[in-house]
Biotite code that builds the C-alpha atoms (Angstrom):
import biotite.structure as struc

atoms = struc.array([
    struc.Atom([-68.500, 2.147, 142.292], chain_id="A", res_id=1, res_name="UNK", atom_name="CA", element="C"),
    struc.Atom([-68.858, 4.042, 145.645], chain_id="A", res_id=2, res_name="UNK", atom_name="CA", element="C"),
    struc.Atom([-65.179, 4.563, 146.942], chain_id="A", res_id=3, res_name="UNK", atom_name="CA", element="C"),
    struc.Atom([-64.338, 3.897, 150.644], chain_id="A", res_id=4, res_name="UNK", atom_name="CA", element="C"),
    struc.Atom([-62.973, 6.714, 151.938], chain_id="A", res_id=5, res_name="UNK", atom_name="CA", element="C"),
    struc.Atom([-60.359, 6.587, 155.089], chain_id="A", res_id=6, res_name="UNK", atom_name="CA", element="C"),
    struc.Atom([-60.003, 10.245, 156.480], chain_id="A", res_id=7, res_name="UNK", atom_name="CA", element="C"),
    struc.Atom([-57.796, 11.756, 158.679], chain_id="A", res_id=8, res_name="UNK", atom_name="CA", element="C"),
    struc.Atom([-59.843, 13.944, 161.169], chain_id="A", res_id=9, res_name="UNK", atom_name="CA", element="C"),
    struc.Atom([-56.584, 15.391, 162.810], chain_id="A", res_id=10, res_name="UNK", atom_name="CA", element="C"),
    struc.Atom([-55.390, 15.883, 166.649], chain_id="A", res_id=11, res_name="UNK", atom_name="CA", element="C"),
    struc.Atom([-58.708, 16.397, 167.859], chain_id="A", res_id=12, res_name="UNK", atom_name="CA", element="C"),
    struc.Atom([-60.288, 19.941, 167.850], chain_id="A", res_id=13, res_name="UNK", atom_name="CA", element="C"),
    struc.Atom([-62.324, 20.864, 165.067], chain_id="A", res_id=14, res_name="UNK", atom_name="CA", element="C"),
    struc.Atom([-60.411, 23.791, 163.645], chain_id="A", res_id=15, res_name="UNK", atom_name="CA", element="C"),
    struc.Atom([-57.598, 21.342, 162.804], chain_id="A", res_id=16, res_name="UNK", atom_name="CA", element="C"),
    struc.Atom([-59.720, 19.863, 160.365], chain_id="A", res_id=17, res_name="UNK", atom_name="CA", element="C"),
    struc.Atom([-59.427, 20.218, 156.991], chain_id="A", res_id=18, res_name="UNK", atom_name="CA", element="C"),
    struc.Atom([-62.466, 20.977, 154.897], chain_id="A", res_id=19, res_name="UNK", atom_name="CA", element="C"),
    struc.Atom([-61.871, 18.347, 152.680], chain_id="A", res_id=20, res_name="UNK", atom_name="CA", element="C"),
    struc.Atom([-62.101, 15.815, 155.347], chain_id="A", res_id=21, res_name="UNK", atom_name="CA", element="C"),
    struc.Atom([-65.266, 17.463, 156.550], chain_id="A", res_id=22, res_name="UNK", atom_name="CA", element="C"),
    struc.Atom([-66.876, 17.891, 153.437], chain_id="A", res_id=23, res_name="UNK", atom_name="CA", element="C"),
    struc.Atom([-65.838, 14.109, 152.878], chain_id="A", res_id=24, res_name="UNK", atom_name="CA", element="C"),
    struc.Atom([-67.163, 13.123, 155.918], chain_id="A", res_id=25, res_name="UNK", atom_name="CA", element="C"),
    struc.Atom([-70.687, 14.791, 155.368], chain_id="A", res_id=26, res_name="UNK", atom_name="CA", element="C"),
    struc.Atom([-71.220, 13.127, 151.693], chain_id="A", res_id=27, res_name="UNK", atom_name="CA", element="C"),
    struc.Atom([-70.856, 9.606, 153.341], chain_id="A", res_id=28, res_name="UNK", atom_name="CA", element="C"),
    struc.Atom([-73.874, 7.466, 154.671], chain_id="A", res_id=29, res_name="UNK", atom_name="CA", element="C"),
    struc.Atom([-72.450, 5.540, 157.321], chain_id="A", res_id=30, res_name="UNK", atom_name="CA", element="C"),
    struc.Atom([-69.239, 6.400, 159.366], chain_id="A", res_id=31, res_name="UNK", atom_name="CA", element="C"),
    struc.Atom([-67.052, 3.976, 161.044], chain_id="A", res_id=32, res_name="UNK", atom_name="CA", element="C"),
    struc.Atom([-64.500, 4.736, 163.596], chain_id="A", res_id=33, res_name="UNK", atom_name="CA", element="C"),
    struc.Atom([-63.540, 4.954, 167.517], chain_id="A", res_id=34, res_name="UNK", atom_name="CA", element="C"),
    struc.Atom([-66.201, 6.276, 169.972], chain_id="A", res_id=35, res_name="UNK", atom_name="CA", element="C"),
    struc.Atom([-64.307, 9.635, 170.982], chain_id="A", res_id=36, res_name="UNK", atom_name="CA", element="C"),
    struc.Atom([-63.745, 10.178, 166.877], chain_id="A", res_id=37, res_name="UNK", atom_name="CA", element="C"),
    struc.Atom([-67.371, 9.382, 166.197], chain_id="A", res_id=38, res_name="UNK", atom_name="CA", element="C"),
    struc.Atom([-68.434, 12.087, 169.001], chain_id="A", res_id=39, res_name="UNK", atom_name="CA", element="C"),
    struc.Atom([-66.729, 14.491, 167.211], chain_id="A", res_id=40, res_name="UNK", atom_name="CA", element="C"),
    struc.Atom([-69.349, 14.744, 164.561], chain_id="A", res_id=41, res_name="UNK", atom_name="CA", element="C"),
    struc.Atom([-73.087, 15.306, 166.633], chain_id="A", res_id=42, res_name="UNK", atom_name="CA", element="C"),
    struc.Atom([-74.090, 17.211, 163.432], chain_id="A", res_id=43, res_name="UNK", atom_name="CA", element="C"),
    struc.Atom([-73.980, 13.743, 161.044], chain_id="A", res_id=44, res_name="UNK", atom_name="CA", element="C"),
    struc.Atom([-77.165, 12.843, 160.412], chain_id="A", res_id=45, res_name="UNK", atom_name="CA", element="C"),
    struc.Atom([-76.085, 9.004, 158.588], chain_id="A", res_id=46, res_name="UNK", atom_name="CA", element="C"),
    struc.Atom([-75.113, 6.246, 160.499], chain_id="A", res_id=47, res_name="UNK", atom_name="CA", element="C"),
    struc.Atom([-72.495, 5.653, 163.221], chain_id="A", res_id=48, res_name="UNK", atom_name="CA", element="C"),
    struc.Atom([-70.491, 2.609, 163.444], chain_id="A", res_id=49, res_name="UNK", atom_name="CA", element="C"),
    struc.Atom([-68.044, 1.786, 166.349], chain_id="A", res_id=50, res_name="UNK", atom_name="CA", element="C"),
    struc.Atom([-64.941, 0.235, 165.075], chain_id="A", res_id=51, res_name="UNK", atom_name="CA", element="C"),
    struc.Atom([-65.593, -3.697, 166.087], chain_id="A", res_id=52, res_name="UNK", atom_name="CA", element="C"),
    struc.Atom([-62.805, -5.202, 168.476], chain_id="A", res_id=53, res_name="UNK", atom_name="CA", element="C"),
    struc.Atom([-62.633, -8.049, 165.329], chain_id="A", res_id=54, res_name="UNK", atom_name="CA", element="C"),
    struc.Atom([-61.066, -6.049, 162.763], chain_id="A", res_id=55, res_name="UNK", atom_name="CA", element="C"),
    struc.Atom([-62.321, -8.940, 160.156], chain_id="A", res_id=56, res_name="UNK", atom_name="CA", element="C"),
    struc.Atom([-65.886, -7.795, 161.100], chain_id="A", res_id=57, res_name="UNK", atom_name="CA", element="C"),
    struc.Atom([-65.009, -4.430, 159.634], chain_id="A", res_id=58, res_name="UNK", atom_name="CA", element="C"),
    struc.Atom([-64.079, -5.990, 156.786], chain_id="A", res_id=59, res_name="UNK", atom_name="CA", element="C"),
    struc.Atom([-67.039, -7.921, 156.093], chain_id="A", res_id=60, res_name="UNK", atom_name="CA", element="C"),
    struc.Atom([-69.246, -5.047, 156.698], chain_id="A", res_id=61, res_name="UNK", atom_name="CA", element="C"),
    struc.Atom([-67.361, -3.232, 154.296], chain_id="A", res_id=62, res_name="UNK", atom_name="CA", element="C"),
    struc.Atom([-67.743, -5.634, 151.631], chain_id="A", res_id=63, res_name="UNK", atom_name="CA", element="C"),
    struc.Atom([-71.157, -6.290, 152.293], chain_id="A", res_id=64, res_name="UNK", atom_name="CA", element="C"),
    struc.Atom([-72.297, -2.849, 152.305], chain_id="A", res_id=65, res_name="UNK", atom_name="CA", element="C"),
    struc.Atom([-69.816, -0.649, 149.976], chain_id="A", res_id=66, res_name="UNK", atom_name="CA", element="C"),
    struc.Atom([-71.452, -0.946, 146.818], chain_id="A", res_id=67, res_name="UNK", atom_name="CA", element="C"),
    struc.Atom([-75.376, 0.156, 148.306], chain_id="A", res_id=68, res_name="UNK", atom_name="CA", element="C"),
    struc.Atom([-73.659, 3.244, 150.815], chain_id="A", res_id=69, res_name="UNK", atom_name="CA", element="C"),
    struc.Atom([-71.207, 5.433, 150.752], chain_id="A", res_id=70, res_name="UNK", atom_name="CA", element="C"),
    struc.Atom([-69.060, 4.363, 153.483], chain_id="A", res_id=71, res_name="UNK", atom_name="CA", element="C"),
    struc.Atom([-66.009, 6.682, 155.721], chain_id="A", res_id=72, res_name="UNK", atom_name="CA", element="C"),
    struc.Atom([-63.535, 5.181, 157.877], chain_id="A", res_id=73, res_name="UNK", atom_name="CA", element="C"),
    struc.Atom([-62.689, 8.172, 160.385], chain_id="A", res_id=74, res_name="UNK", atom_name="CA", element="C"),
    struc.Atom([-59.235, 7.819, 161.828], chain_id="A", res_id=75, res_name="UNK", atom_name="CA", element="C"),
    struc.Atom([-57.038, 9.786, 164.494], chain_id="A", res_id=76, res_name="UNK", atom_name="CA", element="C"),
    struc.Atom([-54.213, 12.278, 162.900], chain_id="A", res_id=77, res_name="UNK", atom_name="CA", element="C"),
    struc.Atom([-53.091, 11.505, 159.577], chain_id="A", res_id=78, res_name="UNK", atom_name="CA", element="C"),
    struc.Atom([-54.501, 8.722, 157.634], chain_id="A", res_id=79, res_name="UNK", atom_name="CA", element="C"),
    struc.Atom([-51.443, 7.266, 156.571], chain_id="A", res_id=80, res_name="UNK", atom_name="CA", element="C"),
    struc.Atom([-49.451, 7.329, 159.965], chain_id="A", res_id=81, res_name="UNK", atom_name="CA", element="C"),
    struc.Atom([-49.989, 4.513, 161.991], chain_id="A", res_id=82, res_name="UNK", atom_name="CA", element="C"),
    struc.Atom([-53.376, 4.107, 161.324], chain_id="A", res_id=83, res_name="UNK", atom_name="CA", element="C"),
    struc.Atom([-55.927, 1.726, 160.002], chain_id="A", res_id=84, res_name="UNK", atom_name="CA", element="C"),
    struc.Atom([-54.988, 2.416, 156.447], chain_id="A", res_id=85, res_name="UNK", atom_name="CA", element="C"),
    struc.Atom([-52.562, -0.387, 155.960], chain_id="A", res_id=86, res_name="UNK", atom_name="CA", element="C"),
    struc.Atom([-55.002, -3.355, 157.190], chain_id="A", res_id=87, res_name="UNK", atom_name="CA", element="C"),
    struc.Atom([-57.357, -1.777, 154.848], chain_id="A", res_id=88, res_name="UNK", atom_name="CA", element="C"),
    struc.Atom([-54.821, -2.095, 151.912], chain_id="A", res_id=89, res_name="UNK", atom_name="CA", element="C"),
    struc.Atom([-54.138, -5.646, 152.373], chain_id="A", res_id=90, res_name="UNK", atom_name="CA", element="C"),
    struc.Atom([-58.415, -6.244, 151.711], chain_id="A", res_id=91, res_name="UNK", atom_name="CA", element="C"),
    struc.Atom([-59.256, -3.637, 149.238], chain_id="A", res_id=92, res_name="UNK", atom_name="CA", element="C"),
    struc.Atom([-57.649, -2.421, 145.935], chain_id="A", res_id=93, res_name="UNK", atom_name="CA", element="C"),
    struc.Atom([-56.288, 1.010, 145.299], chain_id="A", res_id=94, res_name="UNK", atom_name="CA", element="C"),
    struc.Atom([-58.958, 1.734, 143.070], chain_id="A", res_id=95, res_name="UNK", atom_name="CA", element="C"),
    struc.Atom([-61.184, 0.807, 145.967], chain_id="A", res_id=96, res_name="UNK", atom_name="CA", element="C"),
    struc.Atom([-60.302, 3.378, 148.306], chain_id="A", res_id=97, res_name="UNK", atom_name="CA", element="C"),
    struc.Atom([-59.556, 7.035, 148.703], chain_id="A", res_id=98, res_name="UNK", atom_name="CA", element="C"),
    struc.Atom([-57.335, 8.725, 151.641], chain_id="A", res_id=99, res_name="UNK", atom_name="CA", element="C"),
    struc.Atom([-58.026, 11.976, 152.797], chain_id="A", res_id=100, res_name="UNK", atom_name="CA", element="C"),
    struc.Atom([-55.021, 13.027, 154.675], chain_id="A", res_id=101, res_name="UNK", atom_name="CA", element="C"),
    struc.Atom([-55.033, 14.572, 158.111], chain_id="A", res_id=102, res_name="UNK", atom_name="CA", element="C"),
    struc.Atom([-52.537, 16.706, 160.817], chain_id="A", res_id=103, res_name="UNK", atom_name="CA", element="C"),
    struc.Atom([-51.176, 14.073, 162.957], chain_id="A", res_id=104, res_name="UNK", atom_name="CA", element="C"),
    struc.Atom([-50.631, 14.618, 166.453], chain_id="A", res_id=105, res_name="UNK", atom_name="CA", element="C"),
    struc.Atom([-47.165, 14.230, 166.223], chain_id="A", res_id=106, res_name="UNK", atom_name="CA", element="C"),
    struc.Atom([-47.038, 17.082, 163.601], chain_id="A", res_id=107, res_name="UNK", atom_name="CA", element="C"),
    struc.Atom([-49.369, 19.528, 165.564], chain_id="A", res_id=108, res_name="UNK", atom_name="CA", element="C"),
    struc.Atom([-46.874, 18.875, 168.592], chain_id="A", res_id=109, res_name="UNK", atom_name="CA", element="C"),
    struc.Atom([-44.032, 19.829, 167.114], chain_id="A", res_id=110, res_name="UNK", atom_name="CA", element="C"),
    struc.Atom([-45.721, 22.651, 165.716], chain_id="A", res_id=111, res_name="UNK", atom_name="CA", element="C"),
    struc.Atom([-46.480, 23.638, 169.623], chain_id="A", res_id=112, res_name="UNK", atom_name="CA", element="C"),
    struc.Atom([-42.865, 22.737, 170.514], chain_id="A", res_id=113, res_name="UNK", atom_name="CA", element="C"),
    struc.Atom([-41.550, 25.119, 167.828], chain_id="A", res_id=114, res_name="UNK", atom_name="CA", element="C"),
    struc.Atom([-39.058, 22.524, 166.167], chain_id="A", res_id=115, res_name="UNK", atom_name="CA", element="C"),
    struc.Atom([-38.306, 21.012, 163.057], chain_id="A", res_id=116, res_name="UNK", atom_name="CA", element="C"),
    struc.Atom([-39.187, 16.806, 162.748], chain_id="A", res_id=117, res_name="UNK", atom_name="CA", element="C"),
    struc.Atom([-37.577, 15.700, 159.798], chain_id="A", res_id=118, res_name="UNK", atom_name="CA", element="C"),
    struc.Atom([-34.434, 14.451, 161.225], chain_id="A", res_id=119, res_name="UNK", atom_name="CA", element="C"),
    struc.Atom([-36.330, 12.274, 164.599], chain_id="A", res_id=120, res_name="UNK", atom_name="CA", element="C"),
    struc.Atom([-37.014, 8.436, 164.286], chain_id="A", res_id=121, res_name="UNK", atom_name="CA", element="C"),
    struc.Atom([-41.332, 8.011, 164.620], chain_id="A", res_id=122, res_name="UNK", atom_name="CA", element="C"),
    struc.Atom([-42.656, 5.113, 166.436], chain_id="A", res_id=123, res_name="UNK", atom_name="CA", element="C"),
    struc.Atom([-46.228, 3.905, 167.905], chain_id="A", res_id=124, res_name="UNK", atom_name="CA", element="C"),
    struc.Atom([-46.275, 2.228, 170.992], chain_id="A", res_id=125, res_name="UNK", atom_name="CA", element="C"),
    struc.Atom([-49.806, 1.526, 170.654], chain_id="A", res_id=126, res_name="UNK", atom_name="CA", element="C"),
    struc.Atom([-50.530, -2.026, 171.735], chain_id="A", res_id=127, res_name="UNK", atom_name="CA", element="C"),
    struc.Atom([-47.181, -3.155, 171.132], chain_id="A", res_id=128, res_name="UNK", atom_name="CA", element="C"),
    struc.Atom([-43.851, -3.139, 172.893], chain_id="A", res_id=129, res_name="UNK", atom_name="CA", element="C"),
    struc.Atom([-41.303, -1.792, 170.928], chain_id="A", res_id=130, res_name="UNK", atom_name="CA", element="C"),
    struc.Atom([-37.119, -0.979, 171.634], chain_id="A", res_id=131, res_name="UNK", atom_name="CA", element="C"),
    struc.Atom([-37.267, 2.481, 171.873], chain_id="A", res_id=132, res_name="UNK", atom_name="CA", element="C"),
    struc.Atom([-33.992, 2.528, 174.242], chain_id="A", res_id=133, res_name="UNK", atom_name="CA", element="C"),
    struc.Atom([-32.167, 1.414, 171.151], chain_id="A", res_id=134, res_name="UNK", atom_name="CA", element="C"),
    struc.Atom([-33.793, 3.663, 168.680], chain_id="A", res_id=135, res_name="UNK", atom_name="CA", element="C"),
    struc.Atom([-32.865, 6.421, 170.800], chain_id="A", res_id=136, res_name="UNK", atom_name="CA", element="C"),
    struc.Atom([-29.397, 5.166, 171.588], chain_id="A", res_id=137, res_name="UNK", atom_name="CA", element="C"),
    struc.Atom([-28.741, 5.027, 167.779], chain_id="A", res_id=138, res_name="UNK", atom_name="CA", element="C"),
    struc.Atom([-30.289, 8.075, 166.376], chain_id="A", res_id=139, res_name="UNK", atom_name="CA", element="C"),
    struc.Atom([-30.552, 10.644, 169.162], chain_id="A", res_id=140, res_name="UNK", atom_name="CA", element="C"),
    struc.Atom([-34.177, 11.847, 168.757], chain_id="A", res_id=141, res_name="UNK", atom_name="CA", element="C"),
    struc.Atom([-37.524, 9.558, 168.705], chain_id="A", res_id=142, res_name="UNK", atom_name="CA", element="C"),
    struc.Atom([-41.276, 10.696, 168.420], chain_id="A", res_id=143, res_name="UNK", atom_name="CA", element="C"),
    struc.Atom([-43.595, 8.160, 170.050], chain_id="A", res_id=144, res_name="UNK", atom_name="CA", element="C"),
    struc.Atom([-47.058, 7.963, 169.738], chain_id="A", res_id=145, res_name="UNK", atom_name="CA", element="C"),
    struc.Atom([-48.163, 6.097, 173.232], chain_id="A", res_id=146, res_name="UNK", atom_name="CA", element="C"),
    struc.Atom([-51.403, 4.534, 174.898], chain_id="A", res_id=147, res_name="UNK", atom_name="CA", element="C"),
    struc.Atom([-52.410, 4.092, 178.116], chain_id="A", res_id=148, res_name="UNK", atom_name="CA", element="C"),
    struc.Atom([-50.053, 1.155, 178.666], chain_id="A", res_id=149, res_name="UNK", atom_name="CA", element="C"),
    struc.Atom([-46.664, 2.945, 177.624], chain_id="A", res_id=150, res_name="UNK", atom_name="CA", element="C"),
    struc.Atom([-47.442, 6.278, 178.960], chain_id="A", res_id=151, res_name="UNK", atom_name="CA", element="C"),
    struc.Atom([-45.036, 9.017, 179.486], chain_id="A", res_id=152, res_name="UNK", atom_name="CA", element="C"),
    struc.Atom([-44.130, 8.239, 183.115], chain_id="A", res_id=153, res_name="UNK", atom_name="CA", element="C"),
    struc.Atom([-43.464, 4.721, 182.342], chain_id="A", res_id=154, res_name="UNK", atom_name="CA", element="C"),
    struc.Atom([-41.463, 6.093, 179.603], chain_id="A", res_id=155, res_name="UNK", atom_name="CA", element="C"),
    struc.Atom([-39.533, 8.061, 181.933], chain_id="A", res_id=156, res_name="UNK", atom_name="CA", element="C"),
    struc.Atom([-38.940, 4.904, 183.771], chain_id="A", res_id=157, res_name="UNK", atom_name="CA", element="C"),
    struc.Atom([-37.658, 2.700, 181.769], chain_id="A", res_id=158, res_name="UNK", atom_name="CA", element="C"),
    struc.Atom([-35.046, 5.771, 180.423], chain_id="A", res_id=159, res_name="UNK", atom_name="CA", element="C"),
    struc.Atom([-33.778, 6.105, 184.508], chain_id="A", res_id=160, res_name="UNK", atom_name="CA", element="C"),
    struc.Atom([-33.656, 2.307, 184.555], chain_id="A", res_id=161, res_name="UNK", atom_name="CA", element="C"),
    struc.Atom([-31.406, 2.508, 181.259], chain_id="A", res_id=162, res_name="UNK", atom_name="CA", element="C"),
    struc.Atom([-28.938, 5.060, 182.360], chain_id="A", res_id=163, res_name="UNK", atom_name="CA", element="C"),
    struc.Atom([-30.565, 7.979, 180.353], chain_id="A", res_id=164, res_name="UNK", atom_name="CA", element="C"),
    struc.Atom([-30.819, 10.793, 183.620], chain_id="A", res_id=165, res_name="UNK", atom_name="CA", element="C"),
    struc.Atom([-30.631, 13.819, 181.318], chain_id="A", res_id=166, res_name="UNK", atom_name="CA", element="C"),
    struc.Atom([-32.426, 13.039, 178.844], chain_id="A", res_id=167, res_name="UNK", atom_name="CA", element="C"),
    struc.Atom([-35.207, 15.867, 177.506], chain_id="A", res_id=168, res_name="UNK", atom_name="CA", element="C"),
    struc.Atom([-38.698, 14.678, 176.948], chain_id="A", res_id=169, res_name="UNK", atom_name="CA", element="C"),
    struc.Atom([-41.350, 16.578, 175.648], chain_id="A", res_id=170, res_name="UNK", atom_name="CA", element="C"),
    struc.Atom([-44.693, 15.146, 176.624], chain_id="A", res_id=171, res_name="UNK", atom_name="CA", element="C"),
    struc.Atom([-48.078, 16.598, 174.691], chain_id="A", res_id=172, res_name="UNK", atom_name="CA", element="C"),
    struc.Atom([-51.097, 15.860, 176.613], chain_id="A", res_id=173, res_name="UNK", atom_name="CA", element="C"),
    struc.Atom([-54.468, 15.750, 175.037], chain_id="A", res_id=174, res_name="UNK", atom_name="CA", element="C"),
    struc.Atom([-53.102, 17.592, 172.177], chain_id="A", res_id=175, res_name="UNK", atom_name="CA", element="C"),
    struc.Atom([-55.828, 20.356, 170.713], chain_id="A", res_id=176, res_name="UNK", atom_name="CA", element="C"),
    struc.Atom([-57.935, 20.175, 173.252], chain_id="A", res_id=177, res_name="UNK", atom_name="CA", element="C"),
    struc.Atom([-59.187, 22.693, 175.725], chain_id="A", res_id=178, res_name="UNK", atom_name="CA", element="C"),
    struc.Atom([-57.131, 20.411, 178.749], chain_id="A", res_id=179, res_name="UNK", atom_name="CA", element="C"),
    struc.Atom([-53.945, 20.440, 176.223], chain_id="A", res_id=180, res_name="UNK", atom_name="CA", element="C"),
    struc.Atom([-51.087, 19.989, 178.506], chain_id="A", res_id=181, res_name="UNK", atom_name="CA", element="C"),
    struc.Atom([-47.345, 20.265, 177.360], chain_id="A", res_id=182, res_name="UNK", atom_name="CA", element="C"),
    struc.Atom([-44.695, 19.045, 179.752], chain_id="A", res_id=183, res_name="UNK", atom_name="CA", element="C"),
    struc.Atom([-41.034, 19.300, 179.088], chain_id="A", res_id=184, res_name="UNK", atom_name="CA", element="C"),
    struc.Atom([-37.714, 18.166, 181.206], chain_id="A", res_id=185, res_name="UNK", atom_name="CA", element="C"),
    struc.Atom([-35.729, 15.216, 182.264], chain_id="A", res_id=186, res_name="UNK", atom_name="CA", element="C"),
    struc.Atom([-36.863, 11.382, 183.191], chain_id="A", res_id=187, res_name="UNK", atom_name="CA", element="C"),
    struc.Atom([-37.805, 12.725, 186.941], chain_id="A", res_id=188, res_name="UNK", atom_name="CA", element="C"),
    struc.Atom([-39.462, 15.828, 185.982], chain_id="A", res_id=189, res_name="UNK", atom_name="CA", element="C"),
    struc.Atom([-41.697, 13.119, 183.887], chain_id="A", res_id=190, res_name="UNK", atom_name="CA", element="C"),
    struc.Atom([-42.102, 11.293, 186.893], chain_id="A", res_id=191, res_name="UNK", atom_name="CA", element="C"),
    struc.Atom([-43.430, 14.158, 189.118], chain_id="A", res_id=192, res_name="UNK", atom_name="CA", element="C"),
    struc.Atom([-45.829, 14.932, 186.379], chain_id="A", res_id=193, res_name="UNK", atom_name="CA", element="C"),
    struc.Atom([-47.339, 11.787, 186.672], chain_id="A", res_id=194, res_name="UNK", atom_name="CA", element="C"),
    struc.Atom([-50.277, 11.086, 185.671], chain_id="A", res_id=195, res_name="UNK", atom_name="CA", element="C"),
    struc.Atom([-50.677, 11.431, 182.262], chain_id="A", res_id=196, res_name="UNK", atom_name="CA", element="C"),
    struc.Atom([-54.047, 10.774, 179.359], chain_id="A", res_id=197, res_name="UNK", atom_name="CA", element="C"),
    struc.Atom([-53.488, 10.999, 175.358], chain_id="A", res_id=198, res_name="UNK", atom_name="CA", element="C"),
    struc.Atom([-50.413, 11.843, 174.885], chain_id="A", res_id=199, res_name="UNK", atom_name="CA", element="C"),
    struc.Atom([-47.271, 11.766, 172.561], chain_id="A", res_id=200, res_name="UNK", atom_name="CA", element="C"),
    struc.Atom([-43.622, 11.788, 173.826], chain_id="A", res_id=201, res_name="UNK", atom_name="CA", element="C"),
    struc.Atom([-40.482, 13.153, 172.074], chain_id="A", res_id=202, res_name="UNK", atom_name="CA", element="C"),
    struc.Atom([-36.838, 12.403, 174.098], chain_id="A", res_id=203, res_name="UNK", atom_name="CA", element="C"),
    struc.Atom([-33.638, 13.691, 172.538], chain_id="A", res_id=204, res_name="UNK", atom_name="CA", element="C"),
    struc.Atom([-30.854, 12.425, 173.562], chain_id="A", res_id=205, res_name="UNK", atom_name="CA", element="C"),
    struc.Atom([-28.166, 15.169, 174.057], chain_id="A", res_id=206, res_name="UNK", atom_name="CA", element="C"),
])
């Protein structure tokens, strides 16, 4: 039984790959996964699948086509961290898959930022609103993965409109990447920034 195999492919540039999501990547015959992720491989020589805006589609390709091809799900970071990897688990068994972990964003950032992470709250604002005033009110530090609706300067925002004036964010723009941007100081200094692509936000609350 040919496994489906989710990997993570890491912040973005190549060398922050690991070889066994390469290697993994390069035994599969079809690949599945955003446009800018799929890019990152010119070299494959299988087939390239955009991620379908159904996620039920994927599913049904999956099913249909696991058993004939080997199949890899390419995902952003870290497999297991906010990614597809938990609507996959409510279709598929255990035995069914295999995870190939990755460096999320979030980890490579605070890497670049020089500080530990086990102690801050991690959420994804990624097409969803969520209370990150009150996350940050109760436990001081919070991570945030963002998009392009809930980006930094909004962020910034909504902090000013809650009272939070010195707060210290840390914004990581386009993370790995030649462009990589890092941008550090309080709600305004976000502001004045402004504008913003990829990025992930931390805010401590001091």
């Amino acid at each position: 039984m040919n496994k489906i195999s989710v990997i993570g492919i890491g912040p973005g540039a190549r060398e922050y790959l690991l070889p066994i999501a390469l290697e993994t990547i390069n035994s599969c015959q079809i690949i599945i996964g955003g446009a800018r992720n799929l890019e990152a491989f010119p070299e494959f020589t299988g087939e390239k699948m955009p991620l379908p805006k159904a996620l039920e589609d994927l599913i049904v390709f999956i099913k249909e086509s696991k058993d004939s091809k080997r199949l890899g799900v390419i995902v952003s970071g870290d497999s297991g961290f906010y990614s597809i990897l938990g609507f996959l688990n409510r279709h598929f068994t255990s035995e069914e898959l295999e995870v190939i972990p990755g460096i999320s964003s979030l980890q490579y950032f605070f890497a670049r930022l020089k500080r530990p992470w086990q102690d801050f709250t991690f959420q994804s604002l990624h097409g969803k609103r969520i209370d990150f005033i009150k996350e940050l009110q109760d436990k001081k530090q919070v991570a945030l993965l963002t998009d392009n609706v809930f980006s930094p300067d909004k962020l910034a925002q909504e902090l000013i409109k809650n009272g939070f004036f010195k707060a210290c964010l840390m914004v990581g723009e386009n993370l790995s990447y030649p462009e990589e941007r890092i941008v550090c100081g309080t709600p305004e200094d976000i502001l004045k920034a402004a504008p913003y692509q990829m990025s992930v936000v931390v805010i401590v609350n001091e």
